[in-house]
DSSP file (Angstrom, degrees, kcal/mol; ACC not computed):
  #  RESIDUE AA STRUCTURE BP1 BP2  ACC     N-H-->O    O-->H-N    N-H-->O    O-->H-N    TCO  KAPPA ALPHA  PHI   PSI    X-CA   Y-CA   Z-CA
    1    1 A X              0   0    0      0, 0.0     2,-0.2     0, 0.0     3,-0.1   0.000 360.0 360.0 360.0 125.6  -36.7   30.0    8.3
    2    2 A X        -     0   0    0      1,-0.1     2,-0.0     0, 0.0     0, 0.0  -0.368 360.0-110.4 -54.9 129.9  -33.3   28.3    7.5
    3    3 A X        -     0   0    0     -2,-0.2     2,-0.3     1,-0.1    -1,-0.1  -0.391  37.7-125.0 -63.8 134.7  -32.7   24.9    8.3
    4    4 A X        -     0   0    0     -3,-0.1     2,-0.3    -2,-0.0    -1,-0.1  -0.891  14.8-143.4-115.6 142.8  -30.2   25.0   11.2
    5    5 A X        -     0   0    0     -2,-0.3     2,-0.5     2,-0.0     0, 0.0  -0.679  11.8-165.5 -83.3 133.4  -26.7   22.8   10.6
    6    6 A X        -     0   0    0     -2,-0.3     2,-0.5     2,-0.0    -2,-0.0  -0.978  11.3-153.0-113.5 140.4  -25.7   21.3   13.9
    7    7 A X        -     0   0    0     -2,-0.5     2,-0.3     0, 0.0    -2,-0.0  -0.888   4.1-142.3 -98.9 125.0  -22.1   20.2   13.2
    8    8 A X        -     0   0    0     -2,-0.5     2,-0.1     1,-0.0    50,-0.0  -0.898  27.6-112.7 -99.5 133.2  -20.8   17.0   15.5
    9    9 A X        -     0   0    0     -2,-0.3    50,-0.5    49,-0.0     2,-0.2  -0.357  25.0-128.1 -85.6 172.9  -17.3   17.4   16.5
   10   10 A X        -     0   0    0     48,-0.2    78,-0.4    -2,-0.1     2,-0.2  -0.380  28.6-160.8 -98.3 164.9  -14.9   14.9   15.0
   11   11 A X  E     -A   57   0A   0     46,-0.7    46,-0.9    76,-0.2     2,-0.5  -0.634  15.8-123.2-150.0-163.2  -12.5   13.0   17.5
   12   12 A X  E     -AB  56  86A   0     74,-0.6    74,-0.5    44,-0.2     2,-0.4  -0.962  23.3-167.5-170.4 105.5   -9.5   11.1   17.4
   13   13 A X  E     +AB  55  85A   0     42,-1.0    42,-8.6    -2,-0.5     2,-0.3  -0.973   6.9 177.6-133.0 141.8   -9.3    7.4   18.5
   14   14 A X  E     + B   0  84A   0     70,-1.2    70,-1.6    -2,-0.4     2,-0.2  -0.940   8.0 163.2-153.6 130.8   -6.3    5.6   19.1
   15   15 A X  E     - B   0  83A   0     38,-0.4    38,-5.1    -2,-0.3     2,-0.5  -0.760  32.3-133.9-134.1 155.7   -5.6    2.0   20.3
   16   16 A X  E     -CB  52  82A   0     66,-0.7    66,-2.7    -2,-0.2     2,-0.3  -0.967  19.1-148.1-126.8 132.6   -3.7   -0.6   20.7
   17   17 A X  E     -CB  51  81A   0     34,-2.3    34,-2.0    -2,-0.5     2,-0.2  -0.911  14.2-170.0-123.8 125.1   -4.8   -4.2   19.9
   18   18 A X  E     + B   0  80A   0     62,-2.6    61,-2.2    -2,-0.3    62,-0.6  -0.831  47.1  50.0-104.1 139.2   -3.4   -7.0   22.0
   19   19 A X  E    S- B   0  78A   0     59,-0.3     2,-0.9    -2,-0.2    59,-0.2  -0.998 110.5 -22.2 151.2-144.3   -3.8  -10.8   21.2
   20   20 A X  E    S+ B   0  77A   0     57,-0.6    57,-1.2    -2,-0.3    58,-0.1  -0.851  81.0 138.4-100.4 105.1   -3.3  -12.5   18.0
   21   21 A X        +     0   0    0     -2,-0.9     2,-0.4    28,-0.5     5,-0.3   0.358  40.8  73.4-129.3  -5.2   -3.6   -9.8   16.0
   22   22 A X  S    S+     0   0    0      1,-0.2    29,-0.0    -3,-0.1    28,-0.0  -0.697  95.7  21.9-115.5 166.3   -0.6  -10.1   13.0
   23   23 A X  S    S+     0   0    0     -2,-0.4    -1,-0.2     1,-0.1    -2,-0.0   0.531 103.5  84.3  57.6   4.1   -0.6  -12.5   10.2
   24   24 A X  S    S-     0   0    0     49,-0.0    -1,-0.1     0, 0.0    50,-0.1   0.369 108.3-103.6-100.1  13.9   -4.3  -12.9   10.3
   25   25 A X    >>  +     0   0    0     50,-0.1     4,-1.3    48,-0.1     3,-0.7   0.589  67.6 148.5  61.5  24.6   -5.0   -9.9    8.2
   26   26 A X  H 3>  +     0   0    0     -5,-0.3     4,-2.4     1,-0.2     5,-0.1   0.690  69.4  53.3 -50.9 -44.7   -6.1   -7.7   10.9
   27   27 A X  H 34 S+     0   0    0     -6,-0.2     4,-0.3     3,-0.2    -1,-0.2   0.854 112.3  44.8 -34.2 -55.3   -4.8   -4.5    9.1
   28   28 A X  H <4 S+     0   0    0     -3,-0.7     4,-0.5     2,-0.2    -2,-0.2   0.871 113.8  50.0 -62.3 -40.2   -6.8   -5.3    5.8
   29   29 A X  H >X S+     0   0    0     -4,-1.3     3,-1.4     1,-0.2     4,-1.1   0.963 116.0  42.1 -34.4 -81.7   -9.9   -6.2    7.8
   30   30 A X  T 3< S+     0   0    0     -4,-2.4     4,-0.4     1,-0.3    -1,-0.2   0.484 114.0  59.5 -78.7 -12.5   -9.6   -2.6   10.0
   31   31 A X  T 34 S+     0   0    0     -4,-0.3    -1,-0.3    -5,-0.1    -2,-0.2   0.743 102.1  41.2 -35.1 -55.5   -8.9   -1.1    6.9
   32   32 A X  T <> S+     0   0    0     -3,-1.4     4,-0.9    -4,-0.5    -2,-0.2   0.683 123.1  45.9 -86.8 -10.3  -12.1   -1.9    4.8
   33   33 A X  H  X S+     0   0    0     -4,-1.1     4,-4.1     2,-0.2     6,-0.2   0.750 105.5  52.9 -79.7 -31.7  -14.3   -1.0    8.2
   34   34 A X  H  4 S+     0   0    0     -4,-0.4    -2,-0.2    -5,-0.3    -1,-0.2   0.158 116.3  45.1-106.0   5.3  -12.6    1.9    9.0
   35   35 A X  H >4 S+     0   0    0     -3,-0.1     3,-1.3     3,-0.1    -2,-0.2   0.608 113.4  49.4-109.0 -59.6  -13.6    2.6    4.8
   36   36 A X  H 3< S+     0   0    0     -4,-0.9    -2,-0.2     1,-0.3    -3,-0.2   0.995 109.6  49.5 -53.7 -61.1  -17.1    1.5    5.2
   37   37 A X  T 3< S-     0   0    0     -4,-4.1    -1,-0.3     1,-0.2    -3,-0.1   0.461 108.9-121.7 -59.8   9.9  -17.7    3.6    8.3
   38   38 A X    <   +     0   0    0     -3,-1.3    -1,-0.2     1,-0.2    -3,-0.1   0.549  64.2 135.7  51.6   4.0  -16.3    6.9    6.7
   39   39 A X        -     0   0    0     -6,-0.2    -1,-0.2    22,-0.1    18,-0.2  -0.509  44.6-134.8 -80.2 168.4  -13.7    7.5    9.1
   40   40 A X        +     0   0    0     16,-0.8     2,-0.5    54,-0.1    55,-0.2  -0.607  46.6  65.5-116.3 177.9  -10.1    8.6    8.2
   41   41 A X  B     -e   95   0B   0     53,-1.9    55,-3.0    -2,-0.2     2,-0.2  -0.904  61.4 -62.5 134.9-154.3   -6.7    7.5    9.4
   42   42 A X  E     -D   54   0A   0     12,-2.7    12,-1.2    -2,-0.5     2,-0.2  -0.832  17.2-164.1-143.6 178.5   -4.1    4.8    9.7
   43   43 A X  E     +D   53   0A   0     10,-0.2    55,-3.1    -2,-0.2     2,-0.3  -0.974  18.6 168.6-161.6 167.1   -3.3    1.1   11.3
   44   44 A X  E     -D   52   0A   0      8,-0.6     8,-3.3    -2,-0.2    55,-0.1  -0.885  29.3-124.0-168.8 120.4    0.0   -0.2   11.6
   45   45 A X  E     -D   51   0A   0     -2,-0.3     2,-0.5    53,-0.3     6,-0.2  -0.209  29.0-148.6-100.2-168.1    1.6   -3.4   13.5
   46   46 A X  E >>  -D   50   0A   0      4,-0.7     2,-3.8    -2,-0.1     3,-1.0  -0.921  25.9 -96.1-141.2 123.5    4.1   -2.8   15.7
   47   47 A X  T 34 S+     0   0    0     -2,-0.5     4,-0.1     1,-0.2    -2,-0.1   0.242 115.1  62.9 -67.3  47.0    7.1   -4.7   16.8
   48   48 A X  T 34 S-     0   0    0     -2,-3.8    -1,-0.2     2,-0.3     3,-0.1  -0.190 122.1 -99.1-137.3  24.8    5.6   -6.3   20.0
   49   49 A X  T <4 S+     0   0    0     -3,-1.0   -28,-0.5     1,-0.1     2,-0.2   0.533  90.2 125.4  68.2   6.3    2.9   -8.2   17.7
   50   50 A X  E  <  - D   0  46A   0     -4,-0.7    -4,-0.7   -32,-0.1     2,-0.5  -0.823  54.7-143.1 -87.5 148.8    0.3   -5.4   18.7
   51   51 A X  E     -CD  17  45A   0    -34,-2.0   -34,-2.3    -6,-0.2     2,-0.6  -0.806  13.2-148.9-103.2 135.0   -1.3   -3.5   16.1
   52   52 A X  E     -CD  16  44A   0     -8,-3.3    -8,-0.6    -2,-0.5     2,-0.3  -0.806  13.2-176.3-120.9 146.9   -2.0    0.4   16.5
   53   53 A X  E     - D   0  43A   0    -38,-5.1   -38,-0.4    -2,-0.6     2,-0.3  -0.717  18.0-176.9-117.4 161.1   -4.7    2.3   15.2
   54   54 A X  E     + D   0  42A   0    -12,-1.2   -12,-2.7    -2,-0.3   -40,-0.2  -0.894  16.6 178.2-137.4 143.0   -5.6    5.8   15.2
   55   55 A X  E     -A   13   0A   0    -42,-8.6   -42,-1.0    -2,-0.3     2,-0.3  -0.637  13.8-155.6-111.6 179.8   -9.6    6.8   13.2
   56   56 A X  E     +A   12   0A   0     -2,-0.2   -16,-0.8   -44,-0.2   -44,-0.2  -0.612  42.8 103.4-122.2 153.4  -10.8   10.3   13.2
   57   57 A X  E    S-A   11   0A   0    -46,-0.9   -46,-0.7    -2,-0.3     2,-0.2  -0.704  70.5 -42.8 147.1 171.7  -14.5   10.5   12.8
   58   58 A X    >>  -     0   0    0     -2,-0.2     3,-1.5   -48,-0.2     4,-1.0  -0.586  58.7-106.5 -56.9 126.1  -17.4   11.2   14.5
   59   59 A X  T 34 S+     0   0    0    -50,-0.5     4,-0.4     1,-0.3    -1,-0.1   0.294 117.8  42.9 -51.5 -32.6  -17.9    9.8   17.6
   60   60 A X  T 3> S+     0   0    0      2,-0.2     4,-2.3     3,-0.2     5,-0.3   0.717 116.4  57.9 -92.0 -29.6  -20.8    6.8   17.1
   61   61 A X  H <> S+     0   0    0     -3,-1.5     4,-3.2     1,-0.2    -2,-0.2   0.997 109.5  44.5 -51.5 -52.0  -18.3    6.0   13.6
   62   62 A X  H  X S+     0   0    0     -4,-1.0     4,-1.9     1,-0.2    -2,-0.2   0.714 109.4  53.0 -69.5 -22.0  -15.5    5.6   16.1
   63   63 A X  H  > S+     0   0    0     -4,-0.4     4,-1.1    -5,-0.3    -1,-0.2   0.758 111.8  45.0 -95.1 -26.5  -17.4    3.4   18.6
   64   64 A X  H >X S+     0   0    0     -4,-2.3     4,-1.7     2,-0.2     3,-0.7   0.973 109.1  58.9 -59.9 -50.6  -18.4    0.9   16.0
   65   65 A X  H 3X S+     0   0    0     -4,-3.2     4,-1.2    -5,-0.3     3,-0.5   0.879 110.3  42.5 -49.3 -66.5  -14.9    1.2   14.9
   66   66 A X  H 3X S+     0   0    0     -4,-1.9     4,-2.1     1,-0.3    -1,-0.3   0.815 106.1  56.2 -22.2 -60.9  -13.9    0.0   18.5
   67   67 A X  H XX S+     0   0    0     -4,-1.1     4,-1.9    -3,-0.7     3,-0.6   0.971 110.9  48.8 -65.9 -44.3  -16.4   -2.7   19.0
   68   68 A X  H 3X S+     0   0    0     -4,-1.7     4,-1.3    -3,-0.5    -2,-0.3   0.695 111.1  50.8 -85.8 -14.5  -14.9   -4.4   15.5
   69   69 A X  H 3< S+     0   0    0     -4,-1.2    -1,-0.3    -5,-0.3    -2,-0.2   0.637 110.2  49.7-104.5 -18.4  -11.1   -3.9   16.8
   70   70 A X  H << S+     0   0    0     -4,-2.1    -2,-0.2    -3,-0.6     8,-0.1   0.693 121.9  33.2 -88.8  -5.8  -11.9   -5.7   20.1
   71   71 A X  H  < S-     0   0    0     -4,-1.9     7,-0.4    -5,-0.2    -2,-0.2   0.862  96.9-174.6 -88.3 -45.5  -13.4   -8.4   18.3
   72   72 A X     <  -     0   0    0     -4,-1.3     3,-0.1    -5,-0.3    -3,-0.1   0.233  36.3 -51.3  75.4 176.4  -11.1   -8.4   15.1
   73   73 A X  S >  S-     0   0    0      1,-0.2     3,-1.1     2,-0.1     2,-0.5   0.192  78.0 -70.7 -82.6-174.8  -11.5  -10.6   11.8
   74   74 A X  T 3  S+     0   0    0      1,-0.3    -1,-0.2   -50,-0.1     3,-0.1  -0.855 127.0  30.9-102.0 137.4  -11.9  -14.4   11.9
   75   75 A X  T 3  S+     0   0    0      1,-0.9    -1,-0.3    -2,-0.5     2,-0.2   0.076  94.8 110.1 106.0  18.9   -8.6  -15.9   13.0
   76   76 A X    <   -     0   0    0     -3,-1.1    -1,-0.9   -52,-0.1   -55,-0.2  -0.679  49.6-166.5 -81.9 153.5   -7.7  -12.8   15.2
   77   77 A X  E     -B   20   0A   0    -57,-1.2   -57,-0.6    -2,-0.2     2,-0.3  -0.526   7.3-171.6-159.5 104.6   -7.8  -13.5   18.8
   78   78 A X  E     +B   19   0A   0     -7,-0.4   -59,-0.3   -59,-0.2     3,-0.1  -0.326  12.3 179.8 -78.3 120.3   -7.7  -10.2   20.6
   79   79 A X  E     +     0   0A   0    -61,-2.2     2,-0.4    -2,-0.3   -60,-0.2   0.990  69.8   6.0 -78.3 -56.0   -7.3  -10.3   24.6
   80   80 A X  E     -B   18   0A   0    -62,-0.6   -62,-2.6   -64,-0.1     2,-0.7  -0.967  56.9-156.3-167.8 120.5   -7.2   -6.5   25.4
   81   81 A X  E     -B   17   0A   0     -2,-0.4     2,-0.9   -64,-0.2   -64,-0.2  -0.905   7.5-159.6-112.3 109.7   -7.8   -3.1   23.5
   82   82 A X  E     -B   16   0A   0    -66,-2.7     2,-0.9    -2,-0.7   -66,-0.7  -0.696  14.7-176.5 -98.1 127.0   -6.3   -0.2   24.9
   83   83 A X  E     -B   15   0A   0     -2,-0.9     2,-0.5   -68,-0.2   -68,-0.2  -0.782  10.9-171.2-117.0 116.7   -8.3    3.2   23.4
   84   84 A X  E     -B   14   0A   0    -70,-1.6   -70,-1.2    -2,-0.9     2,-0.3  -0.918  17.2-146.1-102.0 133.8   -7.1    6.6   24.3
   85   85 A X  E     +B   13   0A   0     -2,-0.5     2,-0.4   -72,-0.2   -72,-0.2  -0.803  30.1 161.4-100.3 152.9  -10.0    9.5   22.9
   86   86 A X  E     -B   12   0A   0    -74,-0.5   -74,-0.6    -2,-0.3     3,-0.1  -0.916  45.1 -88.9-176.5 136.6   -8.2   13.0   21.8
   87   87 A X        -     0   0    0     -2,-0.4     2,-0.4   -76,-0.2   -76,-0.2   0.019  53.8 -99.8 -28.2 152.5   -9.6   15.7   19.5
   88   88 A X        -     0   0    0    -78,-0.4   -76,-0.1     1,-0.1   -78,-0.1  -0.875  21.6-159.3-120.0-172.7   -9.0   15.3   16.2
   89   89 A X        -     0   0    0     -2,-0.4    -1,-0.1   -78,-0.1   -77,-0.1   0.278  26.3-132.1-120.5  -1.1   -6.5   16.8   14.3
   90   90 A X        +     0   0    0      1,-0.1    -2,-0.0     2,-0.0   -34,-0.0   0.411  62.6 132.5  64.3  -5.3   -7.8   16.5   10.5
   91   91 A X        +     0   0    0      2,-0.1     2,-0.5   -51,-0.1    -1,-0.1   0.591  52.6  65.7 -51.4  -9.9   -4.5   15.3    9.4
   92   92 A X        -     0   0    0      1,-0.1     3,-0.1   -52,-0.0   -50,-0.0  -0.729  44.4-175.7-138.1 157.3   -5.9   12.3    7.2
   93   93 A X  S    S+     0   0    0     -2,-0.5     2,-0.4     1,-0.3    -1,-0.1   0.302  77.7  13.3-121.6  12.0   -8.0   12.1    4.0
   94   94 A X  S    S-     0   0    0      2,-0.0   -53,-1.9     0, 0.0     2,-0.7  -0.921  83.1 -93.2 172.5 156.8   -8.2    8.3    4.0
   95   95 A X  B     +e   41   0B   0     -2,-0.4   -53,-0.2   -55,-0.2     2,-0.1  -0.737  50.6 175.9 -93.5 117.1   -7.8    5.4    5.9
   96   96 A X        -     0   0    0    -55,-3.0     2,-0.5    -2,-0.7    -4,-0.0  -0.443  32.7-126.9-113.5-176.0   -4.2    3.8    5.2
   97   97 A X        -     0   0    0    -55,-0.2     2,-0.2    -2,-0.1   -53,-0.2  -0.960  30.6-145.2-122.7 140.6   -2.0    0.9    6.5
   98   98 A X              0   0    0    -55,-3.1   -53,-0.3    -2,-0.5   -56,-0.0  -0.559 360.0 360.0-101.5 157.7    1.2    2.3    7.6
   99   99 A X              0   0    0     -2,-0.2   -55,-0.1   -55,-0.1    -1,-0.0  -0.027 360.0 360.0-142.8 360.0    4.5    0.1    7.0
């Protein structure tokens, strides 16, 4: 009997992290997590001093991903994460910082 594949669908998370969240390296940080876990995708600060993320990955990838963006790197200090969930869309081969 053949070993049966169960595929887990991929998702699509994208937030916005509120606090002190620029100039502490918050990008590089959610970069190298967002690496570790195997997810793909971008981060990117925004001119209202928030930084916005969007992962693809599996769902339990994306919920670590989450827990480490409301906590953020040492000398972040994040008030409020807002997280929208969305299909994903396959668009990304790698986790980038956007410019």
């Amino acid at each position: 009997m053949a070993d049966e594949v169960q595929d887990t669908p991929l998702e699509q998370l994208h937030a916005i992290v509120h606090g002190r969240v620029q100039g502490v390296s918050f990008r590089y940080y959610t970069q190298l997590r967002a690496a570790e876990m195997g997810v793909t995708g971008w981060v990117r600060n925004l001119p209202d001093r928030t930084v916005e993320v969007t992962a693809e990955g599996e769902r339990a990838q994306l919920e670590r991903l989450l827990r480490f963006l409301r906590q953020g790197p040492t000398g972040a200090s994040v008030t409020k994460v807002d997280a929208d969930w969305w299909p994903a869309t396959g668009a990304y081969s790698g986790f980038n910082i956007r410019y």
